[in-house]
MIBADO-400050 format. One record per residue: residue in one letter; x, y, z of N, C-alpha, C in turn; residue number from 1. Coordinates in Angstrom, 1 decimal. Layout:
N
REC residu n.c1 n.c2 n.c3 ca.c1 ca.c2 ca.c3 c.c1 c.c2 c.c3 num
REC A X Y Z X Y Z X Y Z NUM $
...
This chain:
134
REC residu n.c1 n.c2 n.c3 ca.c1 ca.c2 ca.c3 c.c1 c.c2 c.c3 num
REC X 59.7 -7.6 -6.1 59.4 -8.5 -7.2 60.5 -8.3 -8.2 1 $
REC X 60.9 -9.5 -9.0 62.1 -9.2 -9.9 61.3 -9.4 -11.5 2 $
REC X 61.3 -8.2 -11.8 60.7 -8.0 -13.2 62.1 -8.0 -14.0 3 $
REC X 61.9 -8.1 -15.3 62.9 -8.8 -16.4 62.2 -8.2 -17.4 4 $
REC X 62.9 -7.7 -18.5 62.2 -7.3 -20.1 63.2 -7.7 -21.0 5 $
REC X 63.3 -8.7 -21.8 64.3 -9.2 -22.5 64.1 -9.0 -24.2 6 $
REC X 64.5 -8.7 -25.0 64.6 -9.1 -26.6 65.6 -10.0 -27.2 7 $
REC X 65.4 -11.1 -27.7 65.9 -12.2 -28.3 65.7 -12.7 -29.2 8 $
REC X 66.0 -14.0 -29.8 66.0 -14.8 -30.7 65.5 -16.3 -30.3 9 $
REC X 64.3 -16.6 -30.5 64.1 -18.1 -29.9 64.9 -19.3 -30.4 10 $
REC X 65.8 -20.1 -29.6 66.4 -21.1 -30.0 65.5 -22.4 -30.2 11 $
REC X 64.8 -22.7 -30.0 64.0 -24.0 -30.8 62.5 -23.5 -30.6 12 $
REC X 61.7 -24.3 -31.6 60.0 -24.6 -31.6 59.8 -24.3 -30.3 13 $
REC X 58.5 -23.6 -29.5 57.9 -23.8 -28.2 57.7 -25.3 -28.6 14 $
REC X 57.3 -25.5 -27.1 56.3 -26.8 -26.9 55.5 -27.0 -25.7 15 $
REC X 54.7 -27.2 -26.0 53.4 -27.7 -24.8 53.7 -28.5 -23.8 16 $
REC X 53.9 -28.0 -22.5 53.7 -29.0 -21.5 52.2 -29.1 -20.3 17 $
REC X 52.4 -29.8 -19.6 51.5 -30.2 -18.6 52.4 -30.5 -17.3 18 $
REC X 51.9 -29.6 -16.2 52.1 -30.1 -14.9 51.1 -29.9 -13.7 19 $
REC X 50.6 -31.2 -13.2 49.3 -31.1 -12.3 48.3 -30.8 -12.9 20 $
REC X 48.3 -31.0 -14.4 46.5 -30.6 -15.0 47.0 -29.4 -15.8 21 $
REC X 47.9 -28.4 -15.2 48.4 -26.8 -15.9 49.1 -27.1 -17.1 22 $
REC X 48.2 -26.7 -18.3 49.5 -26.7 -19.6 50.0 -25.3 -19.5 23 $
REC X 51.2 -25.4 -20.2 51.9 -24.1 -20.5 52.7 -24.6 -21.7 24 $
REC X 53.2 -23.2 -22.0 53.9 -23.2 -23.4 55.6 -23.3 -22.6 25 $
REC X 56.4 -23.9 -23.3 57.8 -23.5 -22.6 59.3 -23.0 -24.3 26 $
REC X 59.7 -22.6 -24.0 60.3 -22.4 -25.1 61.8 -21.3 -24.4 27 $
REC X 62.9 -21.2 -25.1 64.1 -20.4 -25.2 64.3 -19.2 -25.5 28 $
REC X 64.9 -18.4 -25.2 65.3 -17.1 -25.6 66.8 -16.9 -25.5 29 $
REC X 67.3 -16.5 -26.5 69.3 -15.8 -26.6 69.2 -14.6 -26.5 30 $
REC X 69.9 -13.9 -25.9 69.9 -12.5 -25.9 71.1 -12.4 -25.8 31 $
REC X 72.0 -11.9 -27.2 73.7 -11.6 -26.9 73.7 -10.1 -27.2 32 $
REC X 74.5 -10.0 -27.0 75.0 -8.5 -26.6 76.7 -8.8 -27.2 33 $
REC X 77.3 -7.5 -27.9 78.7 -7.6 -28.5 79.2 -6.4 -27.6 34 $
REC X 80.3 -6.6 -27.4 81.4 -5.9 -26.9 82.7 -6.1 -27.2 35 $
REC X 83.8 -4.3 -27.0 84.9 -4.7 -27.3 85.9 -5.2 -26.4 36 $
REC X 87.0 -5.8 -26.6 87.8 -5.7 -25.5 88.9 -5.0 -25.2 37 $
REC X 90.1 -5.0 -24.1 90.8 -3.7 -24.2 91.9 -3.7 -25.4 38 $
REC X 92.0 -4.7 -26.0 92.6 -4.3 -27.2 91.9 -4.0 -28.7 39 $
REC X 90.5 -3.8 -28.5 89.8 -3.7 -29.7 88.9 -5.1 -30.4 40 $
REC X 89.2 -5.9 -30.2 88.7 -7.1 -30.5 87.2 -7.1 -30.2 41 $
REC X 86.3 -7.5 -31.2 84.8 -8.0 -31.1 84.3 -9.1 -30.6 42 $
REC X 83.7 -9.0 -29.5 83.6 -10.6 -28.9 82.0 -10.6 -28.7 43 $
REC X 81.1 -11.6 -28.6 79.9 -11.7 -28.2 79.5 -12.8 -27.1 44 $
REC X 78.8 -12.1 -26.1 78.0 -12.8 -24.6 77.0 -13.0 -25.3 45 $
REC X 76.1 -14.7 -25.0 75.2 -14.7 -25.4 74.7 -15.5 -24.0 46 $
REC X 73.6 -15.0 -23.7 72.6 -15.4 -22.2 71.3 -16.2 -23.1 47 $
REC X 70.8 -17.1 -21.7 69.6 -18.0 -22.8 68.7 -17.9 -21.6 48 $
REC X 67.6 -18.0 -21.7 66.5 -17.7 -20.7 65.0 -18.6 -20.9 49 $
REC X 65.3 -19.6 -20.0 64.0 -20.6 -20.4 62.4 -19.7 -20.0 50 $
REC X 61.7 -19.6 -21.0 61.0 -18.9 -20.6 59.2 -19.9 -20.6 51 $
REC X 58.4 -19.8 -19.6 57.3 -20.5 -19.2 56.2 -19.2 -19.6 52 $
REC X 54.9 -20.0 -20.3 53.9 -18.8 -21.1 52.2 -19.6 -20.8 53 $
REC X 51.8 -19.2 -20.1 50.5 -20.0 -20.0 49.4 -19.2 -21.1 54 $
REC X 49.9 -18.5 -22.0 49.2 -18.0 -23.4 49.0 -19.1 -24.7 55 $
REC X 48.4 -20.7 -24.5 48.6 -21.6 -25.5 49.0 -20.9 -26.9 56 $
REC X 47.4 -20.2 -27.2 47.8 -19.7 -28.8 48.8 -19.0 -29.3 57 $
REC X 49.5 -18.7 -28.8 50.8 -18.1 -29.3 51.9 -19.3 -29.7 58 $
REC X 51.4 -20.3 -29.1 52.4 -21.9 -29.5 53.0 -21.9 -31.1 59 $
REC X 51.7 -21.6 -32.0 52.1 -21.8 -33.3 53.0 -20.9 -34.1 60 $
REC X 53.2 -19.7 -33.3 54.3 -18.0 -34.2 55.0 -18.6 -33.2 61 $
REC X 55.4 -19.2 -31.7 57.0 -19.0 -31.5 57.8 -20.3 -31.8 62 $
REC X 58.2 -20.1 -33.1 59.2 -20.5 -33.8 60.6 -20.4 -33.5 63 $
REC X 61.3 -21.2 -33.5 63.1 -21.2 -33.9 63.3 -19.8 -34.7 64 $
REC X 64.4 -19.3 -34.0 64.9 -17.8 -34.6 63.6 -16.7 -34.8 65 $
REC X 62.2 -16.7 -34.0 61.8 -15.9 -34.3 62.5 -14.7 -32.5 66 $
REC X 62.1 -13.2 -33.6 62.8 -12.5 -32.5 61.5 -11.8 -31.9 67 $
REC X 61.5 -12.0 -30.2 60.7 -11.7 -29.4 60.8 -10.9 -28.1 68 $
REC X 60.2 -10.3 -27.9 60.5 -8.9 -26.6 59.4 -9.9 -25.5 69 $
REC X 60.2 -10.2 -24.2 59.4 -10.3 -23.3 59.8 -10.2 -22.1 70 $
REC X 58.3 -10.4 -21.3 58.3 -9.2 -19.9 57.6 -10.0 -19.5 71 $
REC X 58.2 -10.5 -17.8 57.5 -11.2 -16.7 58.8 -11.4 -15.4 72 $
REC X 58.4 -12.3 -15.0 59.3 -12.3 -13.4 60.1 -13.1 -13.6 73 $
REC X 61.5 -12.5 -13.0 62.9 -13.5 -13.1 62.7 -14.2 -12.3 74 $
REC X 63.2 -16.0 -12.5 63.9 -17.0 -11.6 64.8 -17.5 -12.0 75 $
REC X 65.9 -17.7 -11.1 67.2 -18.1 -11.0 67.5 -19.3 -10.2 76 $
REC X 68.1 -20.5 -10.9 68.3 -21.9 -10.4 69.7 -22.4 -10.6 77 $
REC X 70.6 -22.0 -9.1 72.0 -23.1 -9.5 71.3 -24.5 -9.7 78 $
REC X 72.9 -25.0 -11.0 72.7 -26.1 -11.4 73.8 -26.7 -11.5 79 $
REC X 74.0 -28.0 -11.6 75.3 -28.4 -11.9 75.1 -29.3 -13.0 80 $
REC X 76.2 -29.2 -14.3 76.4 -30.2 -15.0 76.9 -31.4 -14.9 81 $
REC X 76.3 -32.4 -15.2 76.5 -33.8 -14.9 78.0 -34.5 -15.3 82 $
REC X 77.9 -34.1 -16.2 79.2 -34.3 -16.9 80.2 -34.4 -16.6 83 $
REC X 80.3 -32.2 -16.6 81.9 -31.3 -15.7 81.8 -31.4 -14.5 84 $
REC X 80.5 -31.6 -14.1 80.6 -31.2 -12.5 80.4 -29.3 -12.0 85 $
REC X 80.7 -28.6 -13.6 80.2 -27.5 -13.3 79.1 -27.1 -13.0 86 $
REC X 79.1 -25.3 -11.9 77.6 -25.0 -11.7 77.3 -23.8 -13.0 87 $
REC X 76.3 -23.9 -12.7 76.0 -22.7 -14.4 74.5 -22.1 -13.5 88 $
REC X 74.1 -20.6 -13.7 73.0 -20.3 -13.1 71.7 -21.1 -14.5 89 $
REC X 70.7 -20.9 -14.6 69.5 -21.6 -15.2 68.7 -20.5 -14.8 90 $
REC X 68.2 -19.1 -16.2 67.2 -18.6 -16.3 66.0 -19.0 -16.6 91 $
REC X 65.1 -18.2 -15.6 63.8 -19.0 -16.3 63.2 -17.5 -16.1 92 $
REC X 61.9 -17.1 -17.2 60.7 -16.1 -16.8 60.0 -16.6 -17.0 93 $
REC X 59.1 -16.0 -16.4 57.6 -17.2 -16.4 57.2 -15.7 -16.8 94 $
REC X 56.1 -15.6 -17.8 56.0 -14.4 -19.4 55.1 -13.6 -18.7 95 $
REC X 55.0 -12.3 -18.3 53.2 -11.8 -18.5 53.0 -11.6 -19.9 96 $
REC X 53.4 -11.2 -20.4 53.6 -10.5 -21.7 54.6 -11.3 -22.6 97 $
REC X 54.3 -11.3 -23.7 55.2 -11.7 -24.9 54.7 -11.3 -26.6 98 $
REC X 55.2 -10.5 -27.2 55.6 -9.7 -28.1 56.4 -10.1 -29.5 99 $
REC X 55.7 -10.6 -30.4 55.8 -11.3 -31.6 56.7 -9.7 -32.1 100 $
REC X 58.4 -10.0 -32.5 58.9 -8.7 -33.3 59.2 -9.0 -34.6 101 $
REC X 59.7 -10.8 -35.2 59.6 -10.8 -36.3 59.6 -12.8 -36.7 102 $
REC X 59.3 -13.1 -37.6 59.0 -14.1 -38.1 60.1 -14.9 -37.9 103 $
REC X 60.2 -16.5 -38.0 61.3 -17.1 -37.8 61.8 -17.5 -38.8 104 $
REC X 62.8 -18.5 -38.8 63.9 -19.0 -40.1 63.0 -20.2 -40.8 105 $
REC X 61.9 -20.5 -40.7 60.9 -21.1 -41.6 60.5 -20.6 -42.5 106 $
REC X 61.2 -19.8 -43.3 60.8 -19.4 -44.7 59.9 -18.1 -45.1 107 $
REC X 59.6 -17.9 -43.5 58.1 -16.7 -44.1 58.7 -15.3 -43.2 108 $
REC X 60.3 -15.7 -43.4 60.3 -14.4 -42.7 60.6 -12.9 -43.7 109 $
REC X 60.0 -12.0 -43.2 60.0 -10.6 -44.9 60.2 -9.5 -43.7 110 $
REC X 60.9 -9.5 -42.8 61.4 -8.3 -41.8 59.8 -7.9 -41.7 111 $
REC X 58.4 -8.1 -41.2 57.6 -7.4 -41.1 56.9 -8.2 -39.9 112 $
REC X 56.6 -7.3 -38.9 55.8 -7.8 -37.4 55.0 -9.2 -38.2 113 $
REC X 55.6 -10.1 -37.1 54.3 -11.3 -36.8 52.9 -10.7 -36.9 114 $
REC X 52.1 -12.0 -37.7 50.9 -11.4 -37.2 50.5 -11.3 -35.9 115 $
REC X 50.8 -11.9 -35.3 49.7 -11.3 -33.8 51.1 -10.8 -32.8 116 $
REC X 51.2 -9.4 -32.9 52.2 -8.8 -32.6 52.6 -8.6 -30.9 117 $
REC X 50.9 -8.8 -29.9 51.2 -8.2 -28.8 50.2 -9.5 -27.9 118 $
REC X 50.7 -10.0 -26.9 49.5 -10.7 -26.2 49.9 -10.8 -24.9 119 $
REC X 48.8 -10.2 -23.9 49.3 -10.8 -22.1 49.9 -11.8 -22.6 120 $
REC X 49.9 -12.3 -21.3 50.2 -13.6 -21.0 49.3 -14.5 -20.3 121 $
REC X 48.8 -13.9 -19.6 47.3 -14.6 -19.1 46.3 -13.2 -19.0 122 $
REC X 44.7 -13.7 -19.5 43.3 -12.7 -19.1 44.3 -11.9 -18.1 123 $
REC X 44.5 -12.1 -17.1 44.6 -11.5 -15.5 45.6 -10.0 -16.0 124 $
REC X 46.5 -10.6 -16.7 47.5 -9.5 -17.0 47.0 -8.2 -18.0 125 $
REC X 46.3 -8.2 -18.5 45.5 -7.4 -19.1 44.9 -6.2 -18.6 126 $
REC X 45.0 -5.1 -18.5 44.6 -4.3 -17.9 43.6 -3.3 -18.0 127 $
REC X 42.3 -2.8 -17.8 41.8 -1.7 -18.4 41.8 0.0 -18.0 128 $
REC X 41.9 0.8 -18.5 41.9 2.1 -18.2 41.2 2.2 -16.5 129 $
REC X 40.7 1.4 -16.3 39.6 1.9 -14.9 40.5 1.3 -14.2 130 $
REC X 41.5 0.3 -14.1 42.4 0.1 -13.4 43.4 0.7 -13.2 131 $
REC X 43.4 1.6 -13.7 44.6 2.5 -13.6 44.8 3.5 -12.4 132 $
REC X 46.1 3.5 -11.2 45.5 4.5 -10.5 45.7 6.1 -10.6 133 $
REC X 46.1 6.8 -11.7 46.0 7.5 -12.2 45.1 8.5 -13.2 134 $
């Protein structure tokens, strides 16, 4: 299984889709990372990660620029651009988990956890102490 744990910055509003009857939430994640190079210079990689959430209520906190930690299964899709003719890979996770860390660029942000800070991603992912095999 290819599990994935990312922290980011959401690049636009989620939004609600529907396929075959299934809604889900769909929405972006940036994750850059800075490094130097061998002459000293500061450069930044920034990765973007389409990410799929069948948790509706969380639709309304994932905001543009809000920063979020999430955890579920990698997929990876060559793609080509229409345009250049270039291929570029196309991240997607489809969420168990997703993790409100701070508010977005809509005005209410005060550096202090989202209100609803922690939520599966679906009932199923949820787990109780009796399931543990430990």
């Amino acid at each position: 299984m290819k599990q994935i744990q990312i922290i980011g910055n959401i690049g636009r509003d989620a939004t609600l889709h529907s396929n075959n009857g299934n809604e889900f939430v769909r929405f972006s994640v940036a994750v850059s990372e800075k490094f130097k190079t061998g002459n000293g210079e500061t450069k930044e990689n920034t990765d973007w990660f389409s990410v799929f959430l069948t948790q509706k209520s969380l639709l309304p906190y994932l905001k543009k620029g809000t920063s979020v930690f999430v955890q579920g299964k990698l997929g990876v899709q060559v793609r080509r651009n229409e345009q250049t003719g270039a291929h570029f890979a196309d991240l997607t996770v489809n969420a168990e988990k997703v993790q409100l860390l701070s508010a977005g660029n809509n005005g209410q942000s005060s550096g202090q956890p989202a209100a609803q800070p922690a939520v599966p991603a679906s009932p199923s992912a949820e787990k109780s102490d009796d399931d543990l095999p430990f």
